[in-house]
VEXSESE-992694 format. One record per residue: residue in one letter; y, x, z of N, C-alpha, C in turn. Coordinates in steps of 0.05 Angstrom, whole numbers, padded with zeros to 5 digits, always signed. Layout:
residues N
AYXZYXZYXZ ...
END
This chain:
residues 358
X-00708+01420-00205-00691+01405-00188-00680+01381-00202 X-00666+01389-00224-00657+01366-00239-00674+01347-00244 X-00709+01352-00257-00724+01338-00268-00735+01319-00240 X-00737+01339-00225-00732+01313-00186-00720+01289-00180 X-00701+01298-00187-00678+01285-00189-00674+01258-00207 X-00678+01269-00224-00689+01249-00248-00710+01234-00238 X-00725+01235-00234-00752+01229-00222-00748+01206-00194 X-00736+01211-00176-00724+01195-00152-00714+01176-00172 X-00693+01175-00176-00674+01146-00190-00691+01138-00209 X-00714+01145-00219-00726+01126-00229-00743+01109-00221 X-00761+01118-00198-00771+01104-00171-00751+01083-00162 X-00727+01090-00159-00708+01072-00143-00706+01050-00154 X-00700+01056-00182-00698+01036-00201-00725+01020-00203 X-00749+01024-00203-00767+01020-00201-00771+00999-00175 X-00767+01013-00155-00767+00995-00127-00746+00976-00121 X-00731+00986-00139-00704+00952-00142-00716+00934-00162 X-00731+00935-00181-00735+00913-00200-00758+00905-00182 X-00780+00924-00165-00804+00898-00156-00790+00885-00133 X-00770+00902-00117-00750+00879-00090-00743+00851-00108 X-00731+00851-00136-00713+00837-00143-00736+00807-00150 X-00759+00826-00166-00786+00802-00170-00796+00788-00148 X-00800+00803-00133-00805+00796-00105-00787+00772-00093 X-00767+00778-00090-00750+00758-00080-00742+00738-00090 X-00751+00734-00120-00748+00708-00143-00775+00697-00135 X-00802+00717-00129-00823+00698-00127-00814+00677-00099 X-00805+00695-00074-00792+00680-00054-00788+00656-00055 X-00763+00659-00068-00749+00638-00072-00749+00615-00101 X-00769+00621-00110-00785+00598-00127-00811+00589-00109 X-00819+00598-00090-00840+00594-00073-00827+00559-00060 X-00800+00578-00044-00788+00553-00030-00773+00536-00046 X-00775+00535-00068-00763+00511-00092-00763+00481-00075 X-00789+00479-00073-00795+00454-00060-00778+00436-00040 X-00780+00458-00010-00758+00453-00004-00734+00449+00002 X-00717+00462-00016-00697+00452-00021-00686+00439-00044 X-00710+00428-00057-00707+00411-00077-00686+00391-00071 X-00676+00382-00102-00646+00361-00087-00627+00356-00080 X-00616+00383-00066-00598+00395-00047-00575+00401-00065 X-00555+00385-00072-00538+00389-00086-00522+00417-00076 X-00517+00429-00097-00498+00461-00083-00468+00456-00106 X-00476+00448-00124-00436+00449-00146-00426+00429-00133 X-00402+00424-00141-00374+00404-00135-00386+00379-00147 X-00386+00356-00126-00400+00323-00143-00369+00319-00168 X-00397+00303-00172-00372+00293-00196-00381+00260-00202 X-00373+00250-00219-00383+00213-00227-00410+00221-00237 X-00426+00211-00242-00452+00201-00247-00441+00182-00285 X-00452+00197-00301-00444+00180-00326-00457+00153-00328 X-00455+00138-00331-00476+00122-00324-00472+00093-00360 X-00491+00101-00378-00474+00082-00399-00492+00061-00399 X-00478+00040-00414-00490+00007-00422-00499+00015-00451 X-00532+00002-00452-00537+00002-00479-00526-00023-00495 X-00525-00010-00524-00519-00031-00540-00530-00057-00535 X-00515-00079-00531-00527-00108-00534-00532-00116-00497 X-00531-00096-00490-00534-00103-00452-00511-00127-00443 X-00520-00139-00432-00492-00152-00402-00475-00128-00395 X-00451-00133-00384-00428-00120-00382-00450-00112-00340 X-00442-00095-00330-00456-00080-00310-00439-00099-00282 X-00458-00120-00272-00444-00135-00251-00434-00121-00225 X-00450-00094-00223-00445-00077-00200-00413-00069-00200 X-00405-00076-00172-00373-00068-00160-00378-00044-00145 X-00366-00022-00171-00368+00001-00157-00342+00020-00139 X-00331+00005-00134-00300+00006-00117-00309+00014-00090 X-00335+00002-00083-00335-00001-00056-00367+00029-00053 X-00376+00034-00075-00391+00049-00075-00393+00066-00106 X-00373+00085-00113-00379+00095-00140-00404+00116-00142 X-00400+00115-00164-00436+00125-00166-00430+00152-00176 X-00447+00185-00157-00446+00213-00164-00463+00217-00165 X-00462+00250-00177-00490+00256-00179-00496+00269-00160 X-00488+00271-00139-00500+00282-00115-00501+00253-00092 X-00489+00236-00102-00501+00200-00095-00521+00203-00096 X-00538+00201-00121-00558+00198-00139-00578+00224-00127 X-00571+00242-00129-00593+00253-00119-00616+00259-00090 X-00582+00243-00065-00583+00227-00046-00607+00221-00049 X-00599+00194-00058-00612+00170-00059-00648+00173-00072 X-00645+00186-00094-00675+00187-00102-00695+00210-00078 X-00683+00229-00066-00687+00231-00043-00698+00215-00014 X-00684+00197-00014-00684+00177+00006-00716+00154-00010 X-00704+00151-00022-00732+00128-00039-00748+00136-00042 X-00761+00159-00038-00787+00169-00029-00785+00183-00007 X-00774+00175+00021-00770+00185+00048-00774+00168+00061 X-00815+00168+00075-00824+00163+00087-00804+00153+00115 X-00795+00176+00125-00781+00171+00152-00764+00138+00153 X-00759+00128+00116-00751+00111+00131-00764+00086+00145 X-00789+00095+00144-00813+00069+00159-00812+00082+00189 X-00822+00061+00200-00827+00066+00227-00841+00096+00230 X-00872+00094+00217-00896+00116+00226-00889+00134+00204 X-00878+00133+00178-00858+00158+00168-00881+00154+00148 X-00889+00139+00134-00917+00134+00119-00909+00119+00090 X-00886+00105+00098-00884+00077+00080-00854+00093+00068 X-00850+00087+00032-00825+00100+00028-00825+00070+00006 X-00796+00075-00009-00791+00055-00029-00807+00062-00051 X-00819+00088-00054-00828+00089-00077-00864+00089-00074 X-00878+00080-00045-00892+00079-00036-00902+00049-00054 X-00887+00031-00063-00898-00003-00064-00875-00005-00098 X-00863+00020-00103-00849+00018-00130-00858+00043-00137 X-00878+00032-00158-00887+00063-00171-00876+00069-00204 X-00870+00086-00205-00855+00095-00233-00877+00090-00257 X-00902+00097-00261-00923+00091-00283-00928+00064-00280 X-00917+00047-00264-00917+00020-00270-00895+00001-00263 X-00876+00018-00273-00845+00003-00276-00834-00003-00253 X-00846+00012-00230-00841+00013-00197-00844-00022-00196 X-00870-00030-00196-00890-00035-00186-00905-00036-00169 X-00913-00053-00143-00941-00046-00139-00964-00047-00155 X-00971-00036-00171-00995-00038-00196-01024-00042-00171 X-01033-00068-00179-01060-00063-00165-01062-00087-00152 X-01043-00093-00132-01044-00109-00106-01027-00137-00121 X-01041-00157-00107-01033-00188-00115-01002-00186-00098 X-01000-00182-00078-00970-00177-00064-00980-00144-00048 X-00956-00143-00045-00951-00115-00031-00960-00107-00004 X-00972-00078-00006-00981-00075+00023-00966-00054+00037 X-00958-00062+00064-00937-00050+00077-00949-00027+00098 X-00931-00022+00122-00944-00008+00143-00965-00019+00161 X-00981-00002+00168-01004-00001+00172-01028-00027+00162 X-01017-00021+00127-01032-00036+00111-01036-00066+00111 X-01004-00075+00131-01003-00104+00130-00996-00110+00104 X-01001-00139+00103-00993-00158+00073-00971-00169+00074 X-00965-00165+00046-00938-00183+00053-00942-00204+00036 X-00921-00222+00029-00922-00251+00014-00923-00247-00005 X-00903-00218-00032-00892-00227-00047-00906-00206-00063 X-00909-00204-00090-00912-00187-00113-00882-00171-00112 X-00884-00140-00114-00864-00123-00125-00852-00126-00142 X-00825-00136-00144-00817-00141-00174-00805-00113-00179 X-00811-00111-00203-00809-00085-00220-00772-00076-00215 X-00762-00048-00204-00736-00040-00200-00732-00029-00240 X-00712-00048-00253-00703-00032-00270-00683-00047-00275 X-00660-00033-00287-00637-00048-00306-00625-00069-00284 X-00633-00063-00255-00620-00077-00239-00580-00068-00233 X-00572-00059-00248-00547-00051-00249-00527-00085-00274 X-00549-00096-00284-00550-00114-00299-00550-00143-00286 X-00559-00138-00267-00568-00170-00251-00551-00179-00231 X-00552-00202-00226-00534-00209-00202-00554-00216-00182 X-00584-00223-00189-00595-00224-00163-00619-00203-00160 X-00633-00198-00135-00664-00180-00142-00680-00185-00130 X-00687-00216-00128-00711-00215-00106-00723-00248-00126 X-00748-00251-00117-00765-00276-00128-00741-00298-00114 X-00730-00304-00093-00722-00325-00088-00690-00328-00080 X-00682-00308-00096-00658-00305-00101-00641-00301-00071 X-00648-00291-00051-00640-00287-00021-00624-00263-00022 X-00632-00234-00039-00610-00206-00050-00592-00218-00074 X-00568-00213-00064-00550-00207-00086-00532-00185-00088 X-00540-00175-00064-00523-00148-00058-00537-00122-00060 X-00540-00104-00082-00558-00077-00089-00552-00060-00065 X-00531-00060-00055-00516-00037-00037-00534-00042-00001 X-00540-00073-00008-00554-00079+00017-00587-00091+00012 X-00591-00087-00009-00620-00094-00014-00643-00080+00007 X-00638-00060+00000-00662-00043+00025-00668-00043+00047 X-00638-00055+00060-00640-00062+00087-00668-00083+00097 X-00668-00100+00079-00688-00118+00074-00726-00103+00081 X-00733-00087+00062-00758-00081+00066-00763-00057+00094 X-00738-00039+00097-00734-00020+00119-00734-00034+00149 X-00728-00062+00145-00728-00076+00168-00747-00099+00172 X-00762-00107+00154-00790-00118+00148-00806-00117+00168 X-00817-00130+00179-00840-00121+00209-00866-00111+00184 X-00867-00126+00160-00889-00118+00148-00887-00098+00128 X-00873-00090+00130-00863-00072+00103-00858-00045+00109 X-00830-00043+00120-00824+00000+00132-00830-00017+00165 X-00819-00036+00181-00825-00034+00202-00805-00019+00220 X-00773-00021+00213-00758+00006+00222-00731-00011+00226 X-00714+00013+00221-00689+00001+00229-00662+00023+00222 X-00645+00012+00218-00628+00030+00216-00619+00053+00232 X-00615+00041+00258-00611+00069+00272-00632+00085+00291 X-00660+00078+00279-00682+00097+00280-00679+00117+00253 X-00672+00095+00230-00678+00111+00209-00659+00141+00210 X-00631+00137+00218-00614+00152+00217-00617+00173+00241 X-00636+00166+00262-00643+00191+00277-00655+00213+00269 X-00679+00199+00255-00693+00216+00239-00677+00235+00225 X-00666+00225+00199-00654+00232+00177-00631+00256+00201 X-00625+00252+00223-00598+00272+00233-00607+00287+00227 X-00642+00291+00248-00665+00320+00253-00665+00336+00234 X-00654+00333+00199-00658+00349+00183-00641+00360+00172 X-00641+00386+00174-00615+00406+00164-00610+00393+00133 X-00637+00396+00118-00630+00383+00089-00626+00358+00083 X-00623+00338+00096-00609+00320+00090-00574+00321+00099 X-00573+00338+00128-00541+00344+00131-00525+00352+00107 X-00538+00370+00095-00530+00387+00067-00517+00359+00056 X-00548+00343+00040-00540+00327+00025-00518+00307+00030 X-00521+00301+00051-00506+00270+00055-00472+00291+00054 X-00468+00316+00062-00447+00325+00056-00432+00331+00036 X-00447+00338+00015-00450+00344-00015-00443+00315-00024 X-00457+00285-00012-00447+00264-00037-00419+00253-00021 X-00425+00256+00009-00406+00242+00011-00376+00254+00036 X-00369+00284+00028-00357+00297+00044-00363+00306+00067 X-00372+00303+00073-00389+00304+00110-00410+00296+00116 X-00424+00315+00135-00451+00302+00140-00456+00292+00165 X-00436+00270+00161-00440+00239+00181-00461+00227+00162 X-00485+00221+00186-00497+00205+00174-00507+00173+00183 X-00497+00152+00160-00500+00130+00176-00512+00102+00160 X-00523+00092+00174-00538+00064+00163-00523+00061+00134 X-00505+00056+00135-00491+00038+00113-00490+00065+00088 X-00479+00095+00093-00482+00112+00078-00520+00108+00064 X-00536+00111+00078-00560+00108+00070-00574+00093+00049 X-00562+00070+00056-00574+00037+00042-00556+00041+00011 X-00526+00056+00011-00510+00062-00009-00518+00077-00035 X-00532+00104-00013-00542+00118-00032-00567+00110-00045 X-00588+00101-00039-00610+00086-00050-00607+00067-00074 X-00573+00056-00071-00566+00040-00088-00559+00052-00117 X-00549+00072-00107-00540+00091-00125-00558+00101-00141 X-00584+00110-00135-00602+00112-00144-00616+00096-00162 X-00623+00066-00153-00632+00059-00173-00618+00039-00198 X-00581+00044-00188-00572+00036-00212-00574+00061-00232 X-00586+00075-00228-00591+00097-00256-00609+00085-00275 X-00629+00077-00259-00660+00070-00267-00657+00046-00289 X-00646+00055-00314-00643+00036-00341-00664+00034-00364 X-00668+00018-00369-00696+00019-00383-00678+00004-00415 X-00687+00017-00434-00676+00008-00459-00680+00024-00479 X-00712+00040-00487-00714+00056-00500-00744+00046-00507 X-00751+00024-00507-00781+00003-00522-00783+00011-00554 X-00807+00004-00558-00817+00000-00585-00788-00019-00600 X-00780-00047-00583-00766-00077-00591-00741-00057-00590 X-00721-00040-00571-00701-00027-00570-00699-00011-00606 X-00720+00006-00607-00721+00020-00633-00714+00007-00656 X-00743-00019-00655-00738-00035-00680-00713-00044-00680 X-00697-00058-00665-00673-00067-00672-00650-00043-00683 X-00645-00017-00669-00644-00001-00686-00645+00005-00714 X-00669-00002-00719-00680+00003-00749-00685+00037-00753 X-00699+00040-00723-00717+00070-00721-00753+00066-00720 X-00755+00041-00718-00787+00040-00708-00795+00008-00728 X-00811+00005-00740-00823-00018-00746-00847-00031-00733 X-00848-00062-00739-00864-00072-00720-00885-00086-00743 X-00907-00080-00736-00936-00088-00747-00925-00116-00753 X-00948-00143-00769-00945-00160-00772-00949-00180-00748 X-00970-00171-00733-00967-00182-00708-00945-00186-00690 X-00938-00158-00690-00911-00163-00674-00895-00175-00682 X-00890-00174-00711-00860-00188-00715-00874-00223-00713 X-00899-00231-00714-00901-00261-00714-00899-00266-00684 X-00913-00246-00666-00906-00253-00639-00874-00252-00624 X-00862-00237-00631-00826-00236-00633-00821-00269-00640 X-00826-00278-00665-00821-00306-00672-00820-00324-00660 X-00853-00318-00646-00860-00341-00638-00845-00343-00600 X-00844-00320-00594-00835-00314-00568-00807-00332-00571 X-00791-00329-00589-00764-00323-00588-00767-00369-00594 X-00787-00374-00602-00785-00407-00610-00806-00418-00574 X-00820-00402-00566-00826-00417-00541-00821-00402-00513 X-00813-00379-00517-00811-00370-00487-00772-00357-00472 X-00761-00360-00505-00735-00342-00497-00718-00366-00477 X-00727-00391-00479-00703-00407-00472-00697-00402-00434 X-00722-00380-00425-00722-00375-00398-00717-00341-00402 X-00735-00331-00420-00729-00296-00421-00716-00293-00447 X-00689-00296-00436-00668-00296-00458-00653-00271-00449 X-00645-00262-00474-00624-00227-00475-00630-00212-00475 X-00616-00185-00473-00629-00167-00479-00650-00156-00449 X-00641-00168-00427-00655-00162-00401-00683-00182-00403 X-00683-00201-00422-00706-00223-00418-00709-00238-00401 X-00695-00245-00379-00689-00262-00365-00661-00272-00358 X-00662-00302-00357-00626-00318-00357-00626-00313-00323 X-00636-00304-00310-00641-00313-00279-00634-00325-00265 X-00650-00347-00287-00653-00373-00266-00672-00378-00238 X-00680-00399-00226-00695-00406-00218-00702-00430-00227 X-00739-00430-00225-00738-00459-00241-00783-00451-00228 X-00780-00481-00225-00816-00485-00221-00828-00490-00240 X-00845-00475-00251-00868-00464-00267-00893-00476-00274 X-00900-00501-00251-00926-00513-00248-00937-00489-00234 X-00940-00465-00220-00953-00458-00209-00966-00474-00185 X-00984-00475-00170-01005-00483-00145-00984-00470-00127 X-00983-00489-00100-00974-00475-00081-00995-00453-00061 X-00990-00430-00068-01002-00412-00050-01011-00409-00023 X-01027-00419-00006-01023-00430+00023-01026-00397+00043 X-01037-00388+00028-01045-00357+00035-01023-00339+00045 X-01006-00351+00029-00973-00331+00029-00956-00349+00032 X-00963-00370+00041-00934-00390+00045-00907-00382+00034 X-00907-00383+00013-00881-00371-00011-00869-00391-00028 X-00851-00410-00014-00849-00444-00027-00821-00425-00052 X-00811-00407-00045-00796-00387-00077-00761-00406-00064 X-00755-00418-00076-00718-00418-00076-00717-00422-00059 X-00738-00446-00037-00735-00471-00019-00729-00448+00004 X-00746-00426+00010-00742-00411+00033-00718-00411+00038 X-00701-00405+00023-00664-00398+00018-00654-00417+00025 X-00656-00440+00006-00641-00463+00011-00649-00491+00028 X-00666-00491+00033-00689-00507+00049-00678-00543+00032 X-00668-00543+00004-00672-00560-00001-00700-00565-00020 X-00720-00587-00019-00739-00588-00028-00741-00592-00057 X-00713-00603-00076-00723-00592-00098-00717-00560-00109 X-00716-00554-00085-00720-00526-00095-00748-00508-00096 X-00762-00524-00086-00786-00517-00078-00805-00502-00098 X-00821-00487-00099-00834-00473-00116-00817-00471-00146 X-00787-00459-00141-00778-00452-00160-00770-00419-00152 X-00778-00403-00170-00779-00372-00167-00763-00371-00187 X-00749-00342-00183-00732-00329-00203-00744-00317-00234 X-00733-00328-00250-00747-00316-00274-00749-00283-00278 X-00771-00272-00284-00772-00237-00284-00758-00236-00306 X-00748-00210-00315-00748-00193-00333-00781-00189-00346 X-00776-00182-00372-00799-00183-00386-00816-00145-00397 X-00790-00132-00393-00788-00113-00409-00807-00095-00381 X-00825-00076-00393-00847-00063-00387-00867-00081-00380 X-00870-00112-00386-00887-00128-00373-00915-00111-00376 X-00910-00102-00402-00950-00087-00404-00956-00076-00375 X-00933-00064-00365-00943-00043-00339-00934-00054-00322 X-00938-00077-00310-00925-00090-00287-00949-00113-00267 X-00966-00113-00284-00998-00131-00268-01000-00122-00245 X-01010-00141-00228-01001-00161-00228-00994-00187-00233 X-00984-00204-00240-00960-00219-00253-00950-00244-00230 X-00931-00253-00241-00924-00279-00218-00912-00267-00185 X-00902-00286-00175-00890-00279-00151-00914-00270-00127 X-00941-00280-00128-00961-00270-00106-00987-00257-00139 X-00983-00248-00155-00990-00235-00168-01020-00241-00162 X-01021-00267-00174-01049-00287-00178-01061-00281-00208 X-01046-00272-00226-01056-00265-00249-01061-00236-00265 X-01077-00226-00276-01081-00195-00273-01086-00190-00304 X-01073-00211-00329-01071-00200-00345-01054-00214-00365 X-01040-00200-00382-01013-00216-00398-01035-00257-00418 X-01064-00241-00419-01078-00263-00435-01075-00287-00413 X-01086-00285-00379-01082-00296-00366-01052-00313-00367 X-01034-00295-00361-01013-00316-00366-01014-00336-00381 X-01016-00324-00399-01004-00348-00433-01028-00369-00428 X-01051-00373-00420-01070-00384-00418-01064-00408-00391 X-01050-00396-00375-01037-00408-00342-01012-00432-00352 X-00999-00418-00381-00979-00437-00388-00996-00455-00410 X-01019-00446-00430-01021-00462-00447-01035-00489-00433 X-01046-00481-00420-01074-00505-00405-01069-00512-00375 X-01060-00496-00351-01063-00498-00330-01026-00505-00315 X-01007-00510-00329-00985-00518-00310-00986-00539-00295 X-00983-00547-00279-00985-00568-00261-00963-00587-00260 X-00961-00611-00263-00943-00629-00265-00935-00636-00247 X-00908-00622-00228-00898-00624-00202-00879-00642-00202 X-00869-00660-00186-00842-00675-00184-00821-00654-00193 X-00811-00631-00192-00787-00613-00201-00802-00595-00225 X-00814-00599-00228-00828-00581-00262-00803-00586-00271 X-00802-00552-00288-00787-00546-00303-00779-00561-00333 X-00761-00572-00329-00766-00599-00362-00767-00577-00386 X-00770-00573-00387-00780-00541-00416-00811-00543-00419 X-00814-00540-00383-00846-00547-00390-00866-00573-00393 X-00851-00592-00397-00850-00623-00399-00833-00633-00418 X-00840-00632-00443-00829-00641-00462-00856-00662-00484 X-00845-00675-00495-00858-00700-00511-00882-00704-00508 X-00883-00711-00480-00910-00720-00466-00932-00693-00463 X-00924-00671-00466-00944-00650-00468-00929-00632-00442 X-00947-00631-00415-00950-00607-00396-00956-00579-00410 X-00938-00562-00408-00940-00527-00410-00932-00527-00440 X-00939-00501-00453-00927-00492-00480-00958-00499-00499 X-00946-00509-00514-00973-00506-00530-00970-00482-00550 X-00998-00466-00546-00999-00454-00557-01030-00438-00567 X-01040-00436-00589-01061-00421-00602-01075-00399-00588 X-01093-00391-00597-01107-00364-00584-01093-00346-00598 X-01090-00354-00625-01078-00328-00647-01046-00326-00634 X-01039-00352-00627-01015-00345-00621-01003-00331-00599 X-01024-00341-00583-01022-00320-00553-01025-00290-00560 X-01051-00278-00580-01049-00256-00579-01024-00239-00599 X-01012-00265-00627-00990-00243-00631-00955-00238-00603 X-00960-00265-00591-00939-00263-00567-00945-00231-00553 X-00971-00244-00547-00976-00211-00523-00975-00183-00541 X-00973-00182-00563-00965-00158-00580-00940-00152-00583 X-00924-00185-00583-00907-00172-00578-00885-00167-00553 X-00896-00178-00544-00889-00169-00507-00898-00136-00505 X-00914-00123-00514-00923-00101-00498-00904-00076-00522 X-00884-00092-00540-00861-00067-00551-00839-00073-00543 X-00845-00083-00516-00820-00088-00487-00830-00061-00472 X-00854-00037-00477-00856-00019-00460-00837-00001-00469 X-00821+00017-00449-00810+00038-00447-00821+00063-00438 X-00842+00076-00451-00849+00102-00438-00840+00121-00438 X-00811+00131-00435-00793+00144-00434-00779+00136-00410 X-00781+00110-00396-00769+00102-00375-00791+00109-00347 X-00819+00097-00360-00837+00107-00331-00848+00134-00335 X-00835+00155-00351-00846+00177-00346-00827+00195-00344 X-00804+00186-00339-00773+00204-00334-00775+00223-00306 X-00772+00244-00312-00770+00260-00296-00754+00258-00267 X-00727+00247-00281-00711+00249-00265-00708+00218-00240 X-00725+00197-00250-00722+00177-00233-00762+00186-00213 X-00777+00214-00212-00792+00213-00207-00791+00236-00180 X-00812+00226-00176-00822+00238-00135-00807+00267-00141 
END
């Protein structure tokens, strides 16, 4: 009887540990989805400035940044629904292995595979900038998105389509409750959280980050292309972001394809005309592309577009018109130690971060 006995509770015990496996396989099954879904108490989002950065232009009074903001939002930036046909997301035309990027395409292709005008400029260290678009038209991060979500060529959508959608789902109710008390959900909450999101997205962990450190050394190439960068190209990709963001015309050809005249759209005054915003430089290796309709598809190309091919426009950039010589003069050798050292501007710790990924 006793040894029965004995015998039962160990079965039991037995049939409680495969219930207990069982129900972990469950519920690691459905990981997926409810991936995201904040469940602890939000709290701030740490969010630090690297050494040597600009002071962070973002006014976060009107939107502070959590981590259930943030998890919002990277949520949302790969959420189809907010295109019209539920196809097109932000991270659809900004891809993380190429510094969110469109890698590939001369300008960006939207819903139902329309074109648009412009080359993707790369989302990073935009918590740093005061503007984010080629022709300086965003200055506001909190309202940037509204922009491609309402694009006829781009998401093709709208805010209060988008927000119908987004009601339909219990797991976004969760979320939007979790960042922001309640799960009212509304245009402006939306476009917020997205913002939130990709002021995370900081890039400042390069080969050039280290060396200055004095954790990483740079070949002889690099340090002559650093030199030579810093005597012909910093007076436009200046700081630690690499760009002063300015606008200024380049000698590029006017594009007739994409009618993209760059400041003039904004200001419709004509010397503003084919003046584009200077990029940031940092991940340029992974950003081809290049240029505002992404006419050039390799960093040699560039340097080759400034050494030989600028075009002498009535508003050319006087940088690039100096003592009777159009564009930068510059060597083959010199181009290739420049582009060596442009490419320890990559951060692969930035496009392979987990946490800014699908």
């Amino acid at each position: 009887m006793i040894k029965h006995c004995y015998q039962s509770k160990r079965e039991q015990t037995g049939s409680l540990l495969i219930f207990l496996f069982l129900l972990l396989a469950i519920l690691n099954s459905c990981s997926d989805e409810y991936e995201g879904i904040p469940i602890d108490k939000d709290e701030a989002y740490d969010l630090e400035k690297p050494s040597g950065f600009p002071e962070m232009t973002f006014d976060i009074t009107g939107n502070p940044i959590t981590v259930n903001g943030v998890a919002l939002g990277k949520k949302l930036f790969y959420e189809g629904k907010l295109s019209r046909n539920n196809t097109i997301s932000c991270g659809f035309c900004h891809i993380q292995e190429y510094a969110f990027t469109h890698h590939g395409h001369p300008v960006s292709h939207g819903i139902d595979d329309k074109l648009g005008i412009i080359n993707a400029p790369a989302i990073q260290n935009m918590v740093f900038l005061k503007n984010f678009s080629w022709d300086g038209v965003s200055h506001n991060l909190d309202e940037r998105s509204l922009v491609p979500i309402t694009t006829d060529f781009e998401m093709d959508s709208s805010l209060p389509e988008v927000v119908g959608k987004l009601n339909a789902d219990a797991n976004y109710k969760k979320m939007f409750k979790a960042a922001y008390g309640d799960d009212n959900i509304t245009g402006e909450r939306v476009l917020k959280a997205i913002s939130q999101f990709m002021r995370t997205m900081i890039s400042a962990d390069s080969k050039y980050d280290r060396h200055k450190k004095g954790t990483a050394s740079f070949t002889s190439e690099e340090s002559q292309g650093m030199a030579l960068f810093q005597n012909k190209c910093s007076s436009c990709h200046s700081g630690e972001l690499f760009t002063d963001e300015s606008y200024r015309n380049t000698g590029m050809y006017y594009n007739a394809q994409y009618d993209d005249r760059g400041r003039y759209r904004v200001t419709l005054d004509w010397n503003d005309n084919m003046k584009f915003r200077v990029p940031s430089l940092r991940n340029v290796e992974h950003t081809a592309p290049y240029m505002h309709d992404g006419r050039f598809y390799t960093l040699e190309a560039v340097l080759n577009f400034y050494s030989d091919n600028v075009e002498d426009q009535p508003n050319l950039d006087p940088l690039l018109k100096q003592n009777g010589h159009v564009g930068i003069s510059m060597t083959s050798l010199e181009k290739q130690n420049i582009s060596a050292f442009l490419k320890t501007l990559s951060d692969q710790n930035f496009i392979t971060n987990k946490k800014f990924a699908e």
